[in-house]
TORKOL-4160 file (C-alpha; in steps of 0.2 Angstrom, whole numbers, padded with zeros to 4 digits, m for minus):
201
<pt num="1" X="0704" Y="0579" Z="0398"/>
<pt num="2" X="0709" Y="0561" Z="0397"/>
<pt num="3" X="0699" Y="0546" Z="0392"/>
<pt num="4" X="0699" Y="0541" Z="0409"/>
<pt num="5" X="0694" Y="0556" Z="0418"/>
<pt num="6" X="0678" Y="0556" Z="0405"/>
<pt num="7" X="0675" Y="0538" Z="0411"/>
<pt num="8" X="0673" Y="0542" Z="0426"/>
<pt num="9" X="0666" Y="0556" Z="0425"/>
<pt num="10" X="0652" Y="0548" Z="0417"/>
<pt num="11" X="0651" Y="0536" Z="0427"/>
<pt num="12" X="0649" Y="0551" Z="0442"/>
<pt num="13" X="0634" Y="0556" Z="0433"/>
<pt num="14" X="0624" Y="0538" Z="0432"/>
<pt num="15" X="0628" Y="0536" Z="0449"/>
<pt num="16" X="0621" Y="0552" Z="0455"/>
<pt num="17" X="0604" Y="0550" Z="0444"/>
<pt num="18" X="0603" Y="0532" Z="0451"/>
<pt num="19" X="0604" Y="0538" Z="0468"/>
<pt num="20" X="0590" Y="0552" Z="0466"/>
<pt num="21" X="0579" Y="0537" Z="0453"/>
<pt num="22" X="0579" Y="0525" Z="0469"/>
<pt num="23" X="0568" Y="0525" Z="0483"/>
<pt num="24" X="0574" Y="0529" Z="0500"/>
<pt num="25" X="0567" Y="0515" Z="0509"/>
<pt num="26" X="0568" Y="0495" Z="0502"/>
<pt num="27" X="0554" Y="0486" Z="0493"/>
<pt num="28" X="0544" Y="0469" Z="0496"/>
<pt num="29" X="0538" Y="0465" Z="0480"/>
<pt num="30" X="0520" Y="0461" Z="0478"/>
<pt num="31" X="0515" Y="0450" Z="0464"/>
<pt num="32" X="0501" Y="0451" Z="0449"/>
<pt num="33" X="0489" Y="0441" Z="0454"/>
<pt num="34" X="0495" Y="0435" Z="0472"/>
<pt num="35" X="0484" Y="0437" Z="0485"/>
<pt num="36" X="0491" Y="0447" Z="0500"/>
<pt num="37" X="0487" Y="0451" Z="0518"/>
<pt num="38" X="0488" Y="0471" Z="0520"/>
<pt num="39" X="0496" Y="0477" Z="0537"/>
<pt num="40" X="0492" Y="0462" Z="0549"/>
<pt num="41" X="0473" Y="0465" Z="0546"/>
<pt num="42" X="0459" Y="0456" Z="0541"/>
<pt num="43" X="0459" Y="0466" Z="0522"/>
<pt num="44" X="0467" Y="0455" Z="0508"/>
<pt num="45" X="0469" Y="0459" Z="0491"/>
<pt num="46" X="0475" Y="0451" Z="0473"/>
<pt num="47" X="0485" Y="0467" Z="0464"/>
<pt num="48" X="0479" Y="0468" Z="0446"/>
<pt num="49" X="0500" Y="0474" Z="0440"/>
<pt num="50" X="0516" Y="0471" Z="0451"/>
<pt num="51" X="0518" Y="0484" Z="0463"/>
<pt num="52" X="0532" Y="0487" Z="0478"/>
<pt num="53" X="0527" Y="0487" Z="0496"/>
<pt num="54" X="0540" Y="0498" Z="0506"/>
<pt num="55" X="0548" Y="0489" Z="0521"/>
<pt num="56" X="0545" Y="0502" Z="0535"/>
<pt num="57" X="0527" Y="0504" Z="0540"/>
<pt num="58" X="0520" Y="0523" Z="0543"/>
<pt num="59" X="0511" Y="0514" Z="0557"/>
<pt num="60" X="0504" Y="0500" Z="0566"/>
<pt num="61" X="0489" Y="0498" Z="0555"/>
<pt num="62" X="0497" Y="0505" Z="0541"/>
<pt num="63" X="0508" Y="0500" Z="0525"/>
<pt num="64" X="0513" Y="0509" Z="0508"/>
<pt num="65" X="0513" Y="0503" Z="0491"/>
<pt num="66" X="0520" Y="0513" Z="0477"/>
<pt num="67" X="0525" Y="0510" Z="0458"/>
<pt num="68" X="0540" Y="0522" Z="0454"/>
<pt num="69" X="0545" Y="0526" Z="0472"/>
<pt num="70" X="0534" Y="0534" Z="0487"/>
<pt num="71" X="0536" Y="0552" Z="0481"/>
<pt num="72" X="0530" Y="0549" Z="0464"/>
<pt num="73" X="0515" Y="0537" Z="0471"/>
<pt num="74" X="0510" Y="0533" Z="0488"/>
<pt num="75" X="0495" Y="0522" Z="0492"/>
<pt num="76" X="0493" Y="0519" Z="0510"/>
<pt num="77" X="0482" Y="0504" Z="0516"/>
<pt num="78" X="0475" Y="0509" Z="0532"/>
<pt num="79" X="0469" Y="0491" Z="0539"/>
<pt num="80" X="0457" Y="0490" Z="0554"/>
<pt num="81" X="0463" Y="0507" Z="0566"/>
<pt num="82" X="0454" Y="0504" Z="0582"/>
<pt num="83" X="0446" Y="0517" Z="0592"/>
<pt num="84" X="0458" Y="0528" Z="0602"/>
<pt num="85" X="0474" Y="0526" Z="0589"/>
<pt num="86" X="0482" Y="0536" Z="0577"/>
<pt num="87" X="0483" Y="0532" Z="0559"/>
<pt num="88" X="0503" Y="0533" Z="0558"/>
<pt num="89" X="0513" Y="0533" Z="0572"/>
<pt num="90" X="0519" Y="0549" Z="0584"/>
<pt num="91" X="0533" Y="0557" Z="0583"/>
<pt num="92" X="0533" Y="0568" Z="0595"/>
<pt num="93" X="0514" Y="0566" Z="0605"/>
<pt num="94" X="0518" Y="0585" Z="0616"/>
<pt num="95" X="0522" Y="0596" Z="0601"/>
<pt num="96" X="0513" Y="0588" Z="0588"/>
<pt num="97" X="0501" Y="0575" Z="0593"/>
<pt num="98" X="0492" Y="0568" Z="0580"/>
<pt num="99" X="0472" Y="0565" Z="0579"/>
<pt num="100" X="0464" Y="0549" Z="0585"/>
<pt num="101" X="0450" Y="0536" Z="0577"/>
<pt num="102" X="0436" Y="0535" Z="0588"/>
<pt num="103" X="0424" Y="0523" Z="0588"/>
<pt num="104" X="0410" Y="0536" Z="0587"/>
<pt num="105" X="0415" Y="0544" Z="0571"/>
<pt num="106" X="0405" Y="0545" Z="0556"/>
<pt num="107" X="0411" Y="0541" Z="0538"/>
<pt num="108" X="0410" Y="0562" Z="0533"/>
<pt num="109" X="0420" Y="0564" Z="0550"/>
<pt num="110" X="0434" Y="0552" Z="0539"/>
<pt num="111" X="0441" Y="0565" Z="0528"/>
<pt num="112" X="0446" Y="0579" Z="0545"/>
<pt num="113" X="0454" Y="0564" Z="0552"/>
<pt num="114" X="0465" Y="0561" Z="0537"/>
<pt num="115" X="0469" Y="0582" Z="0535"/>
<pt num="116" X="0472" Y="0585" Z="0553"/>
<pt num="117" X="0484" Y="0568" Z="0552"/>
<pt num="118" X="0493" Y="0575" Z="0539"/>
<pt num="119" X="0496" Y="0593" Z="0544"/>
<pt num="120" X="0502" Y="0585" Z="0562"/>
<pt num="121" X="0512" Y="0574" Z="0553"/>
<pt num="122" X="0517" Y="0580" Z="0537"/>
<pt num="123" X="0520" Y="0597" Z="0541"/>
<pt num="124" X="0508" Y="0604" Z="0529"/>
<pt num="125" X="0497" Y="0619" Z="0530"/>
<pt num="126" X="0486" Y="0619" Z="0515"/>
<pt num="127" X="0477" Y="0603" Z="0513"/>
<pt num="128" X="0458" Y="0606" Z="0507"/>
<pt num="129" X="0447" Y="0591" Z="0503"/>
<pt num="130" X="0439" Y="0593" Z="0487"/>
<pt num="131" X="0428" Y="0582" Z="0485"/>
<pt num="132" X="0418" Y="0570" Z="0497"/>
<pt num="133" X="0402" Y="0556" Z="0493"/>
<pt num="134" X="0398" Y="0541" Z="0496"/>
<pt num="135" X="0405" Y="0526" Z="0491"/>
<pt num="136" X="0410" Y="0504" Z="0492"/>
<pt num="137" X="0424" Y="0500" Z="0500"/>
<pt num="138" X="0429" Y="0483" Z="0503"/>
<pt num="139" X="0411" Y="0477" Z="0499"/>
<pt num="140" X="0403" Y="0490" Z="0511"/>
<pt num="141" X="0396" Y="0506" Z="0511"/>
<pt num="142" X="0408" Y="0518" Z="0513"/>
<pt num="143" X="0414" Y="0537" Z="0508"/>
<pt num="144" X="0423" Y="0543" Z="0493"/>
<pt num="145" X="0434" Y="0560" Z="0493"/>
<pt num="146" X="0448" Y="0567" Z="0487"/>
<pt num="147" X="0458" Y="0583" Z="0493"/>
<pt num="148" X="0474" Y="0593" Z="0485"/>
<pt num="149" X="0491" Y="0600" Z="0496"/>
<pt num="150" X="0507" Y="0609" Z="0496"/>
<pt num="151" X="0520" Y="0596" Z="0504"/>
<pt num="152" X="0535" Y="0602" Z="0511"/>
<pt num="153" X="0547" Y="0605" Z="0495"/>
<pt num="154" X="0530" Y="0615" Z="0489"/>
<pt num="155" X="0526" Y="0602" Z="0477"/>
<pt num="156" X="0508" Y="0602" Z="0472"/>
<pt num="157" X="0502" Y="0586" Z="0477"/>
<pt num="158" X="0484" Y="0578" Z="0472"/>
<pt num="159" X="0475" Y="0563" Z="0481"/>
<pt num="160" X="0460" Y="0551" Z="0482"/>
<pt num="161" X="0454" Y="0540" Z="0496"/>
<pt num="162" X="0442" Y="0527" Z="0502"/>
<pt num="163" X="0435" Y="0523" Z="0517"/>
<pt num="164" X="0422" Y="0510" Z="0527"/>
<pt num="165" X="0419" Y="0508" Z="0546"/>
<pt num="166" X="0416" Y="0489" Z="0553"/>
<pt num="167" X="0416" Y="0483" Z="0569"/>
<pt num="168" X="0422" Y="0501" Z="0575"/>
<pt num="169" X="0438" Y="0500" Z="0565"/>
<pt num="170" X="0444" Y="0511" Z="0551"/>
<pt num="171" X="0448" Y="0502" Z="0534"/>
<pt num="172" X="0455" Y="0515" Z="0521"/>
<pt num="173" X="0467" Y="0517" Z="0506"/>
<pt num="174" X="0476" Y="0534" Z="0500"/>
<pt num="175" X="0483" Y="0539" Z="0483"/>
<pt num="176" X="0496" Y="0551" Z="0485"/>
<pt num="177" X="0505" Y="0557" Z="0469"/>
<pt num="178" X="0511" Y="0577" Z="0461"/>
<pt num="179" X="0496" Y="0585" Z="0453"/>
<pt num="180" X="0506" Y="0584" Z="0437"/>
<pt num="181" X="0510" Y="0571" Z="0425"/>
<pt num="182" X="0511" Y="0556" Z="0439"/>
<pt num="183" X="0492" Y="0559" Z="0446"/>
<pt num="184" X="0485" Y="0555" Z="0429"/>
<pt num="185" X="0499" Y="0543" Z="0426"/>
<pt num="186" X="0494" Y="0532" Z="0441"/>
<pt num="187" X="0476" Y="0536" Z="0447"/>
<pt num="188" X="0469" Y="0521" Z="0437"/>
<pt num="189" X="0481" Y="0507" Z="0444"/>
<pt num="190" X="0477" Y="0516" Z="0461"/>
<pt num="191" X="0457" Y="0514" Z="0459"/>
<pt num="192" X="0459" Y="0494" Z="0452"/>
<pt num="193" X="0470" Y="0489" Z="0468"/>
<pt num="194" X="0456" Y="0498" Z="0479"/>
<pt num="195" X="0442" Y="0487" Z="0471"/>
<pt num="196" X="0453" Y="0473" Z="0471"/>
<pt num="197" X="0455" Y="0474" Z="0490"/>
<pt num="198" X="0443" Y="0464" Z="0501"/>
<pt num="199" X="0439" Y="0460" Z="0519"/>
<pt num="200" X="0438" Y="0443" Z="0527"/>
<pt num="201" X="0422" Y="0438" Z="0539"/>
């Protein structure tokens, strides 16, 4: 083989590794520091670390934040879901309609909302909430749980959440990440951006 074709092959390789390394979607940088409004809603927050918000929003009421790329860590801000809407957005409402928020839901109702959200609309069979309490939110009472799946590749998946009801909205946050290495890795700069988050009067 000639120098050439060893160039490039090499170069076949880094390009291939950058191209599974990058996210699929695009990034909007968020700031250390730097307040922020999350999702349109009345939730601001100053990140403790730099973090990426991706560019296509999973909903209405909803963005996602990640550190190393949305399959690696996913947190979702869930900002002010009113009463009678989905926390993501359908995709196909006949086959696979998704649960609604409503109004008259209380905060131990929170964490069947998420699971039946994400068997509807991650395809997944075998998410079991592990844990559940109370907890602050945003400066409010709220609930605390935490809950373990199978995605689709059969990836073990771990995941936290917080949630508050105001006003008969939703305000929530998710931590997605694979149950091993990226979970640990990640949790803490998961739990400092959720108390960093507050809601305006």
């Amino acid at each position: 083989m000639t120098t050439r074709h060893v160039l490039f092959s090499a170069l076949g390789i880094v390009g291939a590794l950058t191209a599974i390394c990058t996210p699929v979607h695009a990034n909007d940088y968020r700031e250390k520091g730097k307040s922020t409004e999350i999702a349109g809603s009345a939730i601001s927050v100053i990140p403790p670390r730099d973090w990426n918000r991706l560019e296509i929003k999973p909903g209405k009421f909803a963005e996602t934040w990640t550190l190393d790329g949305e399959q690696l860590n996913d947190v979702t801000f869930y900002g002010g879901v009113e009463s009678g809407k989905t926390l993501v957005r359908e995709r196909d409402k006949k086959r696979d309609p998704l649960p609604k928020f409503l109004d008259g839901m209380l905060l131990v109702e929170i964490p069947e909302l998420l699971q039946g959200t994400y068997r509807a609309y991650k395809k997944i069979s075998g998410f079991e909430v592990t844990n559940s309490a109370p907890g602050k939110f945003l400066g409010r009472d709220g609930v605390h749980f935490s809950y373990q799946y199978l995605d689709e590749d059969d990836l073990p998946r771990k995941g936290e959440a917080r949630a508050v009801l105001v006003d008969k909205k939703l305000y929530m946050v998710t931590f997605d990440a694979p149950r091993l290495h990226y979970f640990d890795q990640t949790v803490d700069d998961y739990r400092a951006l959720a108390e960093a988050a507050k809601l305006s009067n």
